[in-house]
HTML snippet that shows the backbone in 3Dmol.js (N, CA, C, O; Angstrom):
<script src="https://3Dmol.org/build/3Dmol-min.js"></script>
<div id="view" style="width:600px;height:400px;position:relative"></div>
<script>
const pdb = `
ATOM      1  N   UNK A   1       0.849  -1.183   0.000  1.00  0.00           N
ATOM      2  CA  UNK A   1       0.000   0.000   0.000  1.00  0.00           C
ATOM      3  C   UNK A   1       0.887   1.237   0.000  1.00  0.00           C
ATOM      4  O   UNK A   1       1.825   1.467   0.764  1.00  0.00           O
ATOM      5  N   UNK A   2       0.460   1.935  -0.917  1.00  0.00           N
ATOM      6  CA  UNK A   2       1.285   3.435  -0.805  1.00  0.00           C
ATOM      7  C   UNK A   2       0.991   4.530   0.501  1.00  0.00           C
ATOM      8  O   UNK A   2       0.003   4.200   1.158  1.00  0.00           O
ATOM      9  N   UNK A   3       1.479   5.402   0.837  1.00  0.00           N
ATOM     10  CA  UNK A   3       1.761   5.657   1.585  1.00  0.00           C
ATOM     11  C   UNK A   3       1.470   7.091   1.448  1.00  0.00           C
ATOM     12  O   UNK A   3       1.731   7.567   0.343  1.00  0.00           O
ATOM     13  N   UNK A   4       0.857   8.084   2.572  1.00  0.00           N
ATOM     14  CA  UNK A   4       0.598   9.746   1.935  1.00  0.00           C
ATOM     15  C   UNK A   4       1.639  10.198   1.841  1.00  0.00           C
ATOM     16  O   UNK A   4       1.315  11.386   1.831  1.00  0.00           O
ATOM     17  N   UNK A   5       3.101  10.197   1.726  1.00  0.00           N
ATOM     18  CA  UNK A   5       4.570  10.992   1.308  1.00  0.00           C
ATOM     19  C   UNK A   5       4.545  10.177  -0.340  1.00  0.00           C
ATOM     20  O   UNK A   5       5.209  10.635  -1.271  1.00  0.00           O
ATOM     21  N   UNK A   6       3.699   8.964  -0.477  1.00  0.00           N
ATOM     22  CA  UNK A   6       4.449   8.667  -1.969  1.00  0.00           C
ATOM     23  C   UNK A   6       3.288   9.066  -3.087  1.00  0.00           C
ATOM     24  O   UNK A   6       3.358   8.863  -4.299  1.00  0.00           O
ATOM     25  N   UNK A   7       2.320   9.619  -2.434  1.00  0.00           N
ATOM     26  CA  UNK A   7       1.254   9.845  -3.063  1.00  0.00           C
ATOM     27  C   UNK A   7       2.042  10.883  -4.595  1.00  0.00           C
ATOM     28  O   UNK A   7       3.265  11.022  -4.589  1.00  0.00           O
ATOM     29  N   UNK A   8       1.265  11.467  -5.688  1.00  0.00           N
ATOM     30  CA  UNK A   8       1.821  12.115  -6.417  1.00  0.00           C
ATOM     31  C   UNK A   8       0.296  12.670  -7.061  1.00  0.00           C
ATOM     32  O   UNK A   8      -0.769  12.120  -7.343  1.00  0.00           O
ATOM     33  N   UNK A   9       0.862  14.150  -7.124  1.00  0.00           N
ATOM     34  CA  UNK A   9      -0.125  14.637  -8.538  1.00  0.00           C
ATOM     35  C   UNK A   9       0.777  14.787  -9.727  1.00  0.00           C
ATOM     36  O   UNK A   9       1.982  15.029  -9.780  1.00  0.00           O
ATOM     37  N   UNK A  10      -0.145  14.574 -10.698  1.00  0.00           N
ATOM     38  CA  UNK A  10       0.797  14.113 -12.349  1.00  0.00           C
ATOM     39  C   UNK A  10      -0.219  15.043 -13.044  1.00  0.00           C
ATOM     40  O   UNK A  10      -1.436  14.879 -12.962  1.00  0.00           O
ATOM     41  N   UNK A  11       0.456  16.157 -13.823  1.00  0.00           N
ATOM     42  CA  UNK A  11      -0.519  17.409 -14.260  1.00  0.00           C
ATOM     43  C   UNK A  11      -0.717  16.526 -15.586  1.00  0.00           C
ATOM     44  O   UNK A  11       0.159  15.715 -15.888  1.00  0.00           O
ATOM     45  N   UNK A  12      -1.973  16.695 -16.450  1.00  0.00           N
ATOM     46  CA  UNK A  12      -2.173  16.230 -17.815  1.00  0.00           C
ATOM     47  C   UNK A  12      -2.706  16.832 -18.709  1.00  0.00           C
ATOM     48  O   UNK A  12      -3.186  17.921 -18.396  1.00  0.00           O
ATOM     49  N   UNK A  13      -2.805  16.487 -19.816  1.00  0.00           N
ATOM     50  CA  UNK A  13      -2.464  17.878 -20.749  1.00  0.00           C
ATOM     51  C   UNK A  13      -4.211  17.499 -21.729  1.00  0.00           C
ATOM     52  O   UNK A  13      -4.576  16.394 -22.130  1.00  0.00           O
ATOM     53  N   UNK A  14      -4.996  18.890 -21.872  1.00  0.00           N
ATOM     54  CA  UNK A  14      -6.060  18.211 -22.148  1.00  0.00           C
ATOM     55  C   UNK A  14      -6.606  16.879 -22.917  1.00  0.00           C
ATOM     56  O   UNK A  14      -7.646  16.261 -22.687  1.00  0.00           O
ATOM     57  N   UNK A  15      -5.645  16.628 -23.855  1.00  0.00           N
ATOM     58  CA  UNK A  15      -5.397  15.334 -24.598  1.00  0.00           C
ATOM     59  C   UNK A  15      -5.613  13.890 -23.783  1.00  0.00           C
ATOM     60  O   UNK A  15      -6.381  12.935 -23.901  1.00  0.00           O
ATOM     61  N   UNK A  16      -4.822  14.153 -23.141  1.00  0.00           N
ATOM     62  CA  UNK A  16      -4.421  12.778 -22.199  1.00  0.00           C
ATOM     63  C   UNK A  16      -5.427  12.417 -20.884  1.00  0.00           C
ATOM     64  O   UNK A  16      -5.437  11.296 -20.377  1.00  0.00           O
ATOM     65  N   UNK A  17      -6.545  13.900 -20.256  1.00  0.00           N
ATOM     66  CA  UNK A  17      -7.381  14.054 -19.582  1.00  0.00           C
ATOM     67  C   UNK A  17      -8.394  13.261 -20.666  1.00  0.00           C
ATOM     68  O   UNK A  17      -8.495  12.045 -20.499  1.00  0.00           O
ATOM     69  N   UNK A  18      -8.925  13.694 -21.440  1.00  0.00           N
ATOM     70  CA  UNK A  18     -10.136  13.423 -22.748  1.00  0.00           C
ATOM     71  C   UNK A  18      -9.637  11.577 -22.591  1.00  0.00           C
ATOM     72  O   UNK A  18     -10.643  10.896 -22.392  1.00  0.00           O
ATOM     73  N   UNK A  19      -8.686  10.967 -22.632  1.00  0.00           N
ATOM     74  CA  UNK A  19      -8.853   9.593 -22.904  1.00  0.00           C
ATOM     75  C   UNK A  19      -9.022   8.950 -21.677  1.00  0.00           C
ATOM     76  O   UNK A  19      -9.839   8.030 -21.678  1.00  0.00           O
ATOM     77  N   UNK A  20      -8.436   9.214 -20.602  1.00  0.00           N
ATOM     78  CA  UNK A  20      -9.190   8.745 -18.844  1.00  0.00           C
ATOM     79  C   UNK A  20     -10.262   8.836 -18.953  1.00  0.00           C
ATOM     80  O   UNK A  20     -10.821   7.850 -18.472  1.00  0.00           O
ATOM     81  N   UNK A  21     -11.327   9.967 -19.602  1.00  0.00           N
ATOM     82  CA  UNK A  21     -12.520  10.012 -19.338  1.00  0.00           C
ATOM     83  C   UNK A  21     -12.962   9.029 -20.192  1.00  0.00           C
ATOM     84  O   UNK A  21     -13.769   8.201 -19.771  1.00  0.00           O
ATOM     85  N   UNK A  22     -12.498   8.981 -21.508  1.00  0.00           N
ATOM     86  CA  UNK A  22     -13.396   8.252 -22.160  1.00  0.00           C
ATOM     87  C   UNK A  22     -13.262   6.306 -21.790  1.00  0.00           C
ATOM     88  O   UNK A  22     -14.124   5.431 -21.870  1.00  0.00           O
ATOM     89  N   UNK A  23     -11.819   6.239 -21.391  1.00  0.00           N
ATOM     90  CA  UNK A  23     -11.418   5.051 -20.793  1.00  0.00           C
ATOM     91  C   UNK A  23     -12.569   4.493 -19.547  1.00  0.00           C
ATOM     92  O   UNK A  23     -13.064   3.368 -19.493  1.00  0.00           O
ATOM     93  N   UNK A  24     -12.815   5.659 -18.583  1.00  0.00           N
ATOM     94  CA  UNK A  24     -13.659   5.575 -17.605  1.00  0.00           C
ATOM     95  C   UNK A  24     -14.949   4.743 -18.041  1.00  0.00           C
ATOM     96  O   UNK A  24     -15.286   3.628 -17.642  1.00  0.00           O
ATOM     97  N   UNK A  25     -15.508   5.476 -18.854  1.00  0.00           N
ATOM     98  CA  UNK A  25     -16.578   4.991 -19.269  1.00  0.00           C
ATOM     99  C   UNK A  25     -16.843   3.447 -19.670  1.00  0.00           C
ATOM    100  O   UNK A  25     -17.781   2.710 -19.367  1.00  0.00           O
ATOM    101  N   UNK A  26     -15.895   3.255 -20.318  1.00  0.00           N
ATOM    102  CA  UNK A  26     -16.188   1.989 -20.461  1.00  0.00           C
ATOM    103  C   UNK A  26     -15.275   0.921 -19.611  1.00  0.00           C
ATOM    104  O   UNK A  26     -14.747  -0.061 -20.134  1.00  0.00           O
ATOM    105  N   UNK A  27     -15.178   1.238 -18.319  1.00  0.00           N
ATOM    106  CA  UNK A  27     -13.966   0.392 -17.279  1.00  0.00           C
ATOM    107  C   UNK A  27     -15.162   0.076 -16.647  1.00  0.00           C
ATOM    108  O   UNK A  27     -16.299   0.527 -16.511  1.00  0.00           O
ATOM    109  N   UNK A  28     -14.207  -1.245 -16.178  1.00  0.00           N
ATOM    110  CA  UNK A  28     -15.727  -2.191 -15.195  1.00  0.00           C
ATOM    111  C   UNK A  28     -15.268  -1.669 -13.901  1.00  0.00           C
ATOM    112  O   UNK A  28     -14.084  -1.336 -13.848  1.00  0.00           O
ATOM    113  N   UNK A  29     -16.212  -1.496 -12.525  1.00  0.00           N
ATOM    114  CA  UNK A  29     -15.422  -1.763 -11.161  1.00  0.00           C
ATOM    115  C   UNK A  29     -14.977  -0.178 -11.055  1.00  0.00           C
ATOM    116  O   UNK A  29     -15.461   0.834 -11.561  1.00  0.00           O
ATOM    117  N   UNK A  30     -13.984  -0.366 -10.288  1.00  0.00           N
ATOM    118  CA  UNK A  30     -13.086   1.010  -9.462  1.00  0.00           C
ATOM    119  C   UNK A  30     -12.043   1.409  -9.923  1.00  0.00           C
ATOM    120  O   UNK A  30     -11.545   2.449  -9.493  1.00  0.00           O
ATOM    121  N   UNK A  31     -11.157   0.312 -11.412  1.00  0.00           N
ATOM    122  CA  UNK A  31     -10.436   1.025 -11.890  1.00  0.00           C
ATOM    123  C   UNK A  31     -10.346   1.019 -13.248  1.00  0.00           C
ATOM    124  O   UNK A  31     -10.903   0.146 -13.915  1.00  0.00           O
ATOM    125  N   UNK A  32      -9.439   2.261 -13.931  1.00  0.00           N
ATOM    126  CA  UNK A  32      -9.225   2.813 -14.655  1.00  0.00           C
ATOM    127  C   UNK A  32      -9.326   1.599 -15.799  1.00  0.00           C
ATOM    128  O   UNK A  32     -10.152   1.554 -16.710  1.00  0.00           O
ATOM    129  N   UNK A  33      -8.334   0.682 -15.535  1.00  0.00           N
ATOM    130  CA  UNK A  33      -7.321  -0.142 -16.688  1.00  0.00           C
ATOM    131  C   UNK A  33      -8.019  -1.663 -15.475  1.00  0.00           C
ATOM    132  O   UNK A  33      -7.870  -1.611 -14.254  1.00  0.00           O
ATOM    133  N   UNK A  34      -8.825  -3.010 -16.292  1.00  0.00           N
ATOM    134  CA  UNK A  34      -8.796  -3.228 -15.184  1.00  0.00           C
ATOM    135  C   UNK A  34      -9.078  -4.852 -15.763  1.00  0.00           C
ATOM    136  O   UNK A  34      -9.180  -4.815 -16.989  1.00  0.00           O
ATOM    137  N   UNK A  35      -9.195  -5.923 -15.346  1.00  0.00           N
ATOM    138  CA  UNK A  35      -9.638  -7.035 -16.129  1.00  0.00           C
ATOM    139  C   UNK A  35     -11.245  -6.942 -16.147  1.00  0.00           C
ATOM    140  O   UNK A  35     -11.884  -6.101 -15.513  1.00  0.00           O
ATOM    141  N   UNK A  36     -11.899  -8.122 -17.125  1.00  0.00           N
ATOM    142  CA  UNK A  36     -13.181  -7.905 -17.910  1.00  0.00           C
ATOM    143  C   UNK A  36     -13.891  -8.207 -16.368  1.00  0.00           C
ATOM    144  O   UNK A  36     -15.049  -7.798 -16.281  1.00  0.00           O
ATOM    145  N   UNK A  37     -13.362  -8.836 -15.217  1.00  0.00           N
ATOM    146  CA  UNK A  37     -14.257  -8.721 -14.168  1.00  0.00           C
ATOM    147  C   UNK A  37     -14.179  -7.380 -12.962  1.00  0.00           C
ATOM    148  O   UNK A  37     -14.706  -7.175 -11.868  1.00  0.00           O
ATOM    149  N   UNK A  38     -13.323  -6.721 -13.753  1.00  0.00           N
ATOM    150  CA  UNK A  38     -13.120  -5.162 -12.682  1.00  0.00           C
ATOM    151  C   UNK A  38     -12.213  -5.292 -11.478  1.00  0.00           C
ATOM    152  O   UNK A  38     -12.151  -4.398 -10.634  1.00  0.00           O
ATOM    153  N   UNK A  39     -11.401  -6.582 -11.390  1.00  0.00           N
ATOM    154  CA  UNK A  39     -10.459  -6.230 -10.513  1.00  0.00           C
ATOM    155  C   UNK A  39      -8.889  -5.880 -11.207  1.00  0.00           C
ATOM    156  O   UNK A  39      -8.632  -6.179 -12.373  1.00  0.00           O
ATOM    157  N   UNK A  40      -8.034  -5.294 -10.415  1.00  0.00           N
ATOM    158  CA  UNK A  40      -6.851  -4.751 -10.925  1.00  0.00           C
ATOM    159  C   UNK A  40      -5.997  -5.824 -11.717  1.00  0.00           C
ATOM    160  O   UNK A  40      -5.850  -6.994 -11.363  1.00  0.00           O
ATOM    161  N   UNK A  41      -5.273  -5.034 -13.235  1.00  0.00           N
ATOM    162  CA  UNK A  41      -4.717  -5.958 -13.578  1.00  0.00           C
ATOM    163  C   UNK A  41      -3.524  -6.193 -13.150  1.00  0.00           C
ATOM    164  O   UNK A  41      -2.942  -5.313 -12.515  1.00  0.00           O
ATOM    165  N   UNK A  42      -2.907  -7.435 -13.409  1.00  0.00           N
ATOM    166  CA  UNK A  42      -1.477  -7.618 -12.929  1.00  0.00           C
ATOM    167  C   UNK A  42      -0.174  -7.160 -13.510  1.00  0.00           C
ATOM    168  O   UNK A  42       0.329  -7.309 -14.624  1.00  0.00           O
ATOM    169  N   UNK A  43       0.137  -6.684 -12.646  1.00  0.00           N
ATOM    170  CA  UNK A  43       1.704  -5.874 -13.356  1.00  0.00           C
ATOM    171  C   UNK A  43       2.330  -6.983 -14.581  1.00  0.00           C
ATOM    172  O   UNK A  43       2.786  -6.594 -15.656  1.00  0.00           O
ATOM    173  N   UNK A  44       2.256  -8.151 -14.240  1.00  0.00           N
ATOM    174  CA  UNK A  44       2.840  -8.901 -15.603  1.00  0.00           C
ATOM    175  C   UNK A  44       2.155  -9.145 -16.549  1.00  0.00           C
ATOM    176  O   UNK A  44       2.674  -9.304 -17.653  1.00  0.00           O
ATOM    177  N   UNK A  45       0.804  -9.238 -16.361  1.00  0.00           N
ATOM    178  CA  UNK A  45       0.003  -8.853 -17.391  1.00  0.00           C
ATOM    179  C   UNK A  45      -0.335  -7.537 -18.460  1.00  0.00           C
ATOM    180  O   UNK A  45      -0.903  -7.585 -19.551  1.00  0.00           O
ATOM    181  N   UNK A  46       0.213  -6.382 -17.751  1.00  0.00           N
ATOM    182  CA  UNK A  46      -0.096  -4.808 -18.060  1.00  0.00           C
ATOM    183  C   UNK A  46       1.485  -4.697 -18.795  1.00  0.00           C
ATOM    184  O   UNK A  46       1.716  -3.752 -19.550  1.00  0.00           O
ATOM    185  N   UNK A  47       2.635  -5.832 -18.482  1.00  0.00           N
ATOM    186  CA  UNK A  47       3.588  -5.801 -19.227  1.00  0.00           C
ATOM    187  C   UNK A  47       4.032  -6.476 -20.287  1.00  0.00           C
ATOM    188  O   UNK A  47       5.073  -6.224 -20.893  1.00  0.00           O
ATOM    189  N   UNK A  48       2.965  -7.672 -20.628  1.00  0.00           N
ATOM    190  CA  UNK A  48       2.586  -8.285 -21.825  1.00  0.00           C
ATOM    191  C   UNK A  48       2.135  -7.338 -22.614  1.00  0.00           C
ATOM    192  O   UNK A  48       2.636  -7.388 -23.737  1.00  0.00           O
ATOM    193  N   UNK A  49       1.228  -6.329 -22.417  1.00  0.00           N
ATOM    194  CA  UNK A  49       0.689  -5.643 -23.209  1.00  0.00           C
ATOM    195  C   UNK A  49       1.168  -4.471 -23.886  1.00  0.00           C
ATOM    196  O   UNK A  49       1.005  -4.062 -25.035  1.00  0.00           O
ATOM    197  N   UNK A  50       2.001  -3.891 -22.578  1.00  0.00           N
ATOM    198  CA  UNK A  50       3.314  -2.986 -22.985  1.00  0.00           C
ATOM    199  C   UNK A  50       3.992  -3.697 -24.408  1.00  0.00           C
ATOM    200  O   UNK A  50       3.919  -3.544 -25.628  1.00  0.00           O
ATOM    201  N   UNK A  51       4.655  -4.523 -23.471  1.00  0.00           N
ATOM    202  CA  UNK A  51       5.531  -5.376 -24.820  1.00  0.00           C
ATOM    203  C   UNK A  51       4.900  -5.999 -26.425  1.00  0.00           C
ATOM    204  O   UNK A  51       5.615  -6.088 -27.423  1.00  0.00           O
ATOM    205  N   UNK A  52       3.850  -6.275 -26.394  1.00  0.00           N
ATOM    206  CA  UNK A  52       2.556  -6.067 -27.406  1.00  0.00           C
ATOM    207  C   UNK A  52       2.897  -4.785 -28.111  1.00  0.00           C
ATOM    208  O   UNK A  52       3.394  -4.849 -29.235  1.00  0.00           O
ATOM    209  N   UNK A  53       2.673  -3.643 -27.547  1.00  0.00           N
ATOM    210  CA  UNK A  53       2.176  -2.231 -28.365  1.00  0.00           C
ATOM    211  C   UNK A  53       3.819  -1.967 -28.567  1.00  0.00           C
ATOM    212  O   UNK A  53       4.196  -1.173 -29.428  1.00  0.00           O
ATOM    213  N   UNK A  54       4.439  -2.433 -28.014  1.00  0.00           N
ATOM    214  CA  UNK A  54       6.157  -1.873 -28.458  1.00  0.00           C
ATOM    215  C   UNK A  54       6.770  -2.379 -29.319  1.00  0.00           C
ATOM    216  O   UNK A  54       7.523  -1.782 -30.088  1.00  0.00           O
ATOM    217  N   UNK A  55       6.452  -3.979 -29.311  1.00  0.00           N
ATOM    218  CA  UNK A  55       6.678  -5.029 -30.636  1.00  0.00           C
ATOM    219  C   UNK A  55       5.835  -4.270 -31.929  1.00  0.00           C
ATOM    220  O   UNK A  55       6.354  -4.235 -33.044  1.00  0.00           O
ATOM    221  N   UNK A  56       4.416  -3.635 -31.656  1.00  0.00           N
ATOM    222  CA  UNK A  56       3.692  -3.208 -33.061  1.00  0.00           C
ATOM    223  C   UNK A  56       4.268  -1.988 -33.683  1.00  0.00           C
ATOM    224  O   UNK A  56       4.085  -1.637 -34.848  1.00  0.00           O
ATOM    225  N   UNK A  57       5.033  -1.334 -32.723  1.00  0.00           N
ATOM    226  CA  UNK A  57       5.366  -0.012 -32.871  1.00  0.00           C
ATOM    227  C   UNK A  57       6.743  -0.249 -33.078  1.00  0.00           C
ATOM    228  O   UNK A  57       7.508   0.684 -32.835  1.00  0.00           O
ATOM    229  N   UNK A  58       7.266  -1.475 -33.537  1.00  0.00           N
ATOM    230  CA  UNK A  58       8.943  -1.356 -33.901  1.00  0.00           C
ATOM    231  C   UNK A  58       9.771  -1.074 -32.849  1.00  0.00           C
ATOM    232  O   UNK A  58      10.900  -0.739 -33.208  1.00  0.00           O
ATOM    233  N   UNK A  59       9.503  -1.109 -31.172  1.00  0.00           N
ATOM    234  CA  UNK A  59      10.677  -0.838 -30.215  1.00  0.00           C
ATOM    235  C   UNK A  59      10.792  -1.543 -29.540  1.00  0.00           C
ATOM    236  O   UNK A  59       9.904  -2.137 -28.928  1.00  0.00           O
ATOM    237  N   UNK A  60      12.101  -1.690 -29.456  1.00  0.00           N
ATOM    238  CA  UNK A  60      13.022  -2.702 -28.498  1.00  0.00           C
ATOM    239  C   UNK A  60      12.090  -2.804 -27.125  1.00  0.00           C
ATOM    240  O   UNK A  60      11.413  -1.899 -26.638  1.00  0.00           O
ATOM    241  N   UNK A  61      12.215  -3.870 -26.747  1.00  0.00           N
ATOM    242  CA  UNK A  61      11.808  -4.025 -25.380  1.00  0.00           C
ATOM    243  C   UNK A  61      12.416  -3.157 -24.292  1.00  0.00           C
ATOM    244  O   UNK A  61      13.616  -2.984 -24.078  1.00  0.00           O
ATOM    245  N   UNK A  62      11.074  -2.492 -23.451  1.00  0.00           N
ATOM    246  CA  UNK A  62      11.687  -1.772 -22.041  1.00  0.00           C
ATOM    247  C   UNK A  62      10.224  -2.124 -21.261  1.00  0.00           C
ATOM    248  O   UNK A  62       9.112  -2.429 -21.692  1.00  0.00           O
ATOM    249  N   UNK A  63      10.744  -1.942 -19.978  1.00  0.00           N
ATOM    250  CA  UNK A  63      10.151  -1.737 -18.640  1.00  0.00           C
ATOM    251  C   UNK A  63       8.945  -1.017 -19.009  1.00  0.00           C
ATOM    252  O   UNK A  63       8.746  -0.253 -19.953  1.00  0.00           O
ATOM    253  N   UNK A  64       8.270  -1.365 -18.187  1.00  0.00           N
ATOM    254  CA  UNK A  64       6.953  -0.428 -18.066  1.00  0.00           C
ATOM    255  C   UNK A  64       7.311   1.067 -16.911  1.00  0.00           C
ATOM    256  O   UNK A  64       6.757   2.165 -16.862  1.00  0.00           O
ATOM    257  N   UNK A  65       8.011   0.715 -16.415  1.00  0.00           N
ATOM    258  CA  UNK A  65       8.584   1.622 -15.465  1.00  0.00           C
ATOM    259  C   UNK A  65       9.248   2.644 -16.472  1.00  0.00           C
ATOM    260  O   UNK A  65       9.039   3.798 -16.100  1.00  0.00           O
ATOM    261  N   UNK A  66       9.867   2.576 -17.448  1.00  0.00           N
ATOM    262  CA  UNK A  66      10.314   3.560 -18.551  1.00  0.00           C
ATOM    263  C   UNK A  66       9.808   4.493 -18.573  1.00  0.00           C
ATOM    264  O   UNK A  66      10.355   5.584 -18.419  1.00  0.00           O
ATOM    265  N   UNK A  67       8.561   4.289 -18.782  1.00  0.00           N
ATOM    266  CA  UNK A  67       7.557   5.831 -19.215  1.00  0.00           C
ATOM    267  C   UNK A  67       7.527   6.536 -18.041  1.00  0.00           C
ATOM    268  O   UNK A  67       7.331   7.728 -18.276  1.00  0.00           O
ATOM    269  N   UNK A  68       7.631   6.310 -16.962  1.00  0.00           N
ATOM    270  CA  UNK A  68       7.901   7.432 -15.835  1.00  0.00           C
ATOM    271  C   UNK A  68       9.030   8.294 -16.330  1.00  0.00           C
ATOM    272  O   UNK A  68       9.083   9.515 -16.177  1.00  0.00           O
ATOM    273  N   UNK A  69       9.698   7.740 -16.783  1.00  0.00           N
ATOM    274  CA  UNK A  69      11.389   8.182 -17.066  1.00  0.00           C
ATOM    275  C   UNK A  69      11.414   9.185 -18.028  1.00  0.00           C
ATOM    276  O   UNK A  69      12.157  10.158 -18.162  1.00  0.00           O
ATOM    277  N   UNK A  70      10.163   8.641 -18.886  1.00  0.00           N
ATOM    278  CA  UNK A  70      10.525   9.252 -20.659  1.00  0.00           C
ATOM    279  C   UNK A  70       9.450  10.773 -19.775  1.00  0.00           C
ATOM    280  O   UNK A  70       9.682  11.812 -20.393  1.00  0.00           O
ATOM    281  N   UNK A  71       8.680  10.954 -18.857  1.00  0.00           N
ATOM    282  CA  UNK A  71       7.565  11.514 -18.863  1.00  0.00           C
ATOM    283  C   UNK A  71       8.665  12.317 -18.220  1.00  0.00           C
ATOM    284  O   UNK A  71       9.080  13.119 -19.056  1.00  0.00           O
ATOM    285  N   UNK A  72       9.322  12.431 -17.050  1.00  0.00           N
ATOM    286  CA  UNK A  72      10.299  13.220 -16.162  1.00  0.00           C
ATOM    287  C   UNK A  72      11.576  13.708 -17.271  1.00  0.00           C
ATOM    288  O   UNK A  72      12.068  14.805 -17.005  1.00  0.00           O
ATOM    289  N   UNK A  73      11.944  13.234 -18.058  1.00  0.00           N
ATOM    290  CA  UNK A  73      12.559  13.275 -19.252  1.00  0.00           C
ATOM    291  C   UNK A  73      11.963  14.638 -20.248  1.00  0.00           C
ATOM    292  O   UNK A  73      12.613  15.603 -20.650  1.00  0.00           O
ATOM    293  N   UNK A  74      10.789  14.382 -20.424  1.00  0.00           N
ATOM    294  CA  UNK A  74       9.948  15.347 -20.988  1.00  0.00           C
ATOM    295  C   UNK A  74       9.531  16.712 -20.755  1.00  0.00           C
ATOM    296  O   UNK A  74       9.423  17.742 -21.420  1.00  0.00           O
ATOM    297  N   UNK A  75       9.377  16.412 -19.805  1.00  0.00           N
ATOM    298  CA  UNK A  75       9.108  17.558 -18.969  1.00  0.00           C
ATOM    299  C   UNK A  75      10.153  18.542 -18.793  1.00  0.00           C
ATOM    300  O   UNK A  75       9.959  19.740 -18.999  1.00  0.00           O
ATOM    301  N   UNK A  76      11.462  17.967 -18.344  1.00  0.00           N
ATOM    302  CA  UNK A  76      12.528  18.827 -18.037  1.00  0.00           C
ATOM    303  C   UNK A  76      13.020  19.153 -19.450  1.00  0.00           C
ATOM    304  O   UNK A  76      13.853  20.057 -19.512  1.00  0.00           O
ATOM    305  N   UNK A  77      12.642  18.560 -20.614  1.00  0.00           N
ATOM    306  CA  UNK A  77      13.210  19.147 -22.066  1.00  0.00           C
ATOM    307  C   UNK A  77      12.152  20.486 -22.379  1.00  0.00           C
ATOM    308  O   UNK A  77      12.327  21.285 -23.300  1.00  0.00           O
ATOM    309  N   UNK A  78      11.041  20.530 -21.409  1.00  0.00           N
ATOM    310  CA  UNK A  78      10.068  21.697 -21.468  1.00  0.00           C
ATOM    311  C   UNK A  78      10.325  22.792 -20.368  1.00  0.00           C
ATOM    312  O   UNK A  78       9.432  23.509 -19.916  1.00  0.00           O
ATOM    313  N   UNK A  79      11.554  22.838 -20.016  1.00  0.00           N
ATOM    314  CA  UNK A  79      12.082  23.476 -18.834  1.00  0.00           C
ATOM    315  C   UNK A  79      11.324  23.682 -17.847  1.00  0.00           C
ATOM    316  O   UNK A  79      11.144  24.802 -17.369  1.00  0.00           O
ATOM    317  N   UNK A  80      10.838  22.721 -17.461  1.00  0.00           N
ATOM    318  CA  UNK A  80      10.490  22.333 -16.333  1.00  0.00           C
ATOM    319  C   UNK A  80      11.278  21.964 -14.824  1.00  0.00           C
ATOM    320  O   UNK A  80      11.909  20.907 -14.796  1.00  0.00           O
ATOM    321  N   UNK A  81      11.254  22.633 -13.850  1.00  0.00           N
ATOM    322  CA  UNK A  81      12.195  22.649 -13.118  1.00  0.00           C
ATOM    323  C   UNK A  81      12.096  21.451 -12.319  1.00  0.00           C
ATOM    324  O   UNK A  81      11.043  20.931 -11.953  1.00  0.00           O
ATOM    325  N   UNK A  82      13.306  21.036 -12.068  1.00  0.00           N
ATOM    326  CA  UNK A  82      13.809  19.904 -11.204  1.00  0.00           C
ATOM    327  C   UNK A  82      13.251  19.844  -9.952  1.00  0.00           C
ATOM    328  O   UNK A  82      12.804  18.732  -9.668  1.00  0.00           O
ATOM    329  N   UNK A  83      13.168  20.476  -9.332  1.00  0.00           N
ATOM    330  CA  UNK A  83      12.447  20.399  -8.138  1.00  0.00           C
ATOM    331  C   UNK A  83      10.719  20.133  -8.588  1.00  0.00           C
ATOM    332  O   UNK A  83      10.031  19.415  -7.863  1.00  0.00           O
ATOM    333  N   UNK A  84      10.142  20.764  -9.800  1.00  0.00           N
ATOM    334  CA  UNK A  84       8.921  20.183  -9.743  1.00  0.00           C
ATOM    335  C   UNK A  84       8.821  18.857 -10.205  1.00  0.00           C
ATOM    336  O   UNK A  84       8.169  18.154  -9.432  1.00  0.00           O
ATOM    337  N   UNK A  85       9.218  18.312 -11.141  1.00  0.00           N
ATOM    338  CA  UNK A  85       9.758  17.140 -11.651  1.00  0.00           C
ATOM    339  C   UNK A  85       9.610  16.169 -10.083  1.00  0.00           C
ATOM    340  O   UNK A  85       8.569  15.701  -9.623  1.00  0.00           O
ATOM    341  N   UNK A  86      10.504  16.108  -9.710  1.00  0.00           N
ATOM    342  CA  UNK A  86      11.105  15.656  -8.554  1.00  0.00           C
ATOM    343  C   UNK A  86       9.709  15.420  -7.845  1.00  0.00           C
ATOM    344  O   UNK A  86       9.469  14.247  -7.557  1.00  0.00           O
ATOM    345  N   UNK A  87       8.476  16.649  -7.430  1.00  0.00           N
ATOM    346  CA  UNK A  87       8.085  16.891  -6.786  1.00  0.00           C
ATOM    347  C   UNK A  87       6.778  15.694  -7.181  1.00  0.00           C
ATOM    348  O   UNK A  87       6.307  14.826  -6.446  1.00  0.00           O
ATOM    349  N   UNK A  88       6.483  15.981  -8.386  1.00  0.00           N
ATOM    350  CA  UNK A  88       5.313  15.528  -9.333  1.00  0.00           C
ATOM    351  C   UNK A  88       5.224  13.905  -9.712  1.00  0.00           C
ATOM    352  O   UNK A  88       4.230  13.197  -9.870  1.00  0.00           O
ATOM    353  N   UNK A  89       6.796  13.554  -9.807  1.00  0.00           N
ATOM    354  CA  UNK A  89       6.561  12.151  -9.863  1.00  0.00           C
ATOM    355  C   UNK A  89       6.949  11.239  -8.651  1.00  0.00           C
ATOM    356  O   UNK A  89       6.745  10.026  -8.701  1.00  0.00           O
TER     357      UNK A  89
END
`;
const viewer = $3Dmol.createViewer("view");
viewer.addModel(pdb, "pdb");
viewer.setStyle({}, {cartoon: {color: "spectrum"}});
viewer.zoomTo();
viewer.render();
</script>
C-alpha cells in the first residue's frame, strides 16, 4: 500500500485528460485499466501488453517503469524545473 509521502499529482495535458474520461466509461469496477471482471490488472500482465504495443510499434523491449522516465525526461526538455519534476513524480 502506498503511503501519503508517496502519493503524487501528475498534471495532464487536455489530450491525455479526454482519454481517462473516455477510458472511464467503459472500465468495469473502481479502476481505470482493469480485467473484464473489474479487478486490478497484474503488473505482468499490463507488461505483456506494454511489450505487445512496443513489438507493433517497432521498439526494443523496455520496462513499463520507462515511461515514468521518458515523462520526467519530458518535462525537463520543457524546462520544467527539477524540483517540480522531482516533486510531481
Amino acid at each position: 500500500m502506498k503511503t501519503t509521502s508517496s502519493e503524487r499529482d501528475v498534471p495532464l495535458s487536455k489530450m491525455a485528460l479526454q482519454a481517462l474520461i473516455e477510458l472511464r466509461k467503459v472500465s468495469v469496477g473502481e479502476y481505470i485499466i482493469s480485467t473484464r471482471e473489474g479487478h486490478p490488472v497484474r503488473p505482468r500482465n499490463l507488461q505483456n501488453m506494454f511489450d505487445f504495443l512496443l513489438t507493433a510499434a517497432g521498439i526494443e523491449h523496455k520496462g513499463l517503469h520507462v515511461t515514468r522516465h521518458t515523462f520526467a525526461s519530458k518535462l525537463l526538455a520543457k524546462d520544467a524545473s527539477l524540483k517540480y519534476v522531482v516533486h510531481h513524480l
